[in-house]
N, C-alpha and C positions, 0 to 999 in steps of 0.2 A: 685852593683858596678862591673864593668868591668874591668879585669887587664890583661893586656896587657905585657907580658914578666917584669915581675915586676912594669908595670908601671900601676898608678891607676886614671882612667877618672873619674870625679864626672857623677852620673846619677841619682843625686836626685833631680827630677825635681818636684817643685809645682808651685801652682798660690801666689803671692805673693799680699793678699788682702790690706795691706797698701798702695803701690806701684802701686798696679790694673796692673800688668804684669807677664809673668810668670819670675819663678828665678830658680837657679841653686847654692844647697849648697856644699858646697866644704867642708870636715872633711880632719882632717891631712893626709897625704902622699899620697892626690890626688890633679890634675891640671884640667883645663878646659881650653879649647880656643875657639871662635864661630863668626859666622859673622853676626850673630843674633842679635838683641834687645832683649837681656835677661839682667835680674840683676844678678848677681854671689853675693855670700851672703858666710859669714864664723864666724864663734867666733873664738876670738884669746885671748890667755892667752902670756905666754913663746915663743909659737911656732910664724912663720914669714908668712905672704902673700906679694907676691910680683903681681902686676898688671902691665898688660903691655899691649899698646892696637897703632895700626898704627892709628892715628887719619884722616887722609886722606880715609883710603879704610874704615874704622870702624873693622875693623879686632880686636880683642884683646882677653884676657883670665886673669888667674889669677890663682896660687899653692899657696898651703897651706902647708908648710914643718917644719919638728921638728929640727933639728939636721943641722947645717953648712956642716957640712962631715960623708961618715961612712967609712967605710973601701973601700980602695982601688978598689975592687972588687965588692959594692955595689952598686949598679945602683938602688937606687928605689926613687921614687918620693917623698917622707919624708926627703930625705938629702935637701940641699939648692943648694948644685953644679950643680946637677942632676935634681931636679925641676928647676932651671932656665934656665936648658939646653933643657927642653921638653918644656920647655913653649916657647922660643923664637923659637926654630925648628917648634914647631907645628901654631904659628901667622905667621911663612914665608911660610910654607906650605898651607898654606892659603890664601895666598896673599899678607901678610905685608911684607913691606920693612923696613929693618935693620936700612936705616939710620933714616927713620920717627919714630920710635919706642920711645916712654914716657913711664917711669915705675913711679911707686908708691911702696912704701914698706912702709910696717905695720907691727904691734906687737911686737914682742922679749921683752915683760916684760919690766923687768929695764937691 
């Protein structure tokens, strides 16, 4: 895992033999973004993935976060704030445009 001033890039990459392409798994309080044909792959319980992808340029990513907020001073990719704030920064750093932007959001339990 790579972390990056608190923040945590998934870097488990395998070949995904059901699928026949490679994937890219994402555990709690890490993100991914790519311009790549990868599958991004996660188990979710309680915790939230949020997907968000420019469907125009193929730009997109997806975090895996525990916790809506932590403390004010917490910057790490496990809050929700703060994951969705590295994930949109890091699809426009990339190319995606704001307004084109689609999310998806999964998990949170009941």
């Amino acid at each position: 895992m790579v972390e990056i001033k608190d923040e945590q890039v998934a870097t488990n990459f395998y070949f995904d033999k059901n699928f026949n392409c490679q994937a890219v798994k994402l555990l709690p309080g890490e993100y991914f973004v790519t311009d790549k044909d990868l599958l991004l792959v996660t188990v979710l319980g309680s915790c939230v993935a949020a997907c968000i992808r420019d469907c125009y340029s193929g730009i997109g990513g997806m975090n895996h976060f525990m916790l809506p907020v932590g403390e004010s001073a917490d910057r790490r990719a496990r809050y929700g704030v703060h994951a969705m704030e590295l994930l949109i920064n890091q699809v426009m750093k990339l190319g995606g445009e704001r307004s084109r932007l689609r999310a998806k959001v999964l998990g949170g339990a009941s």
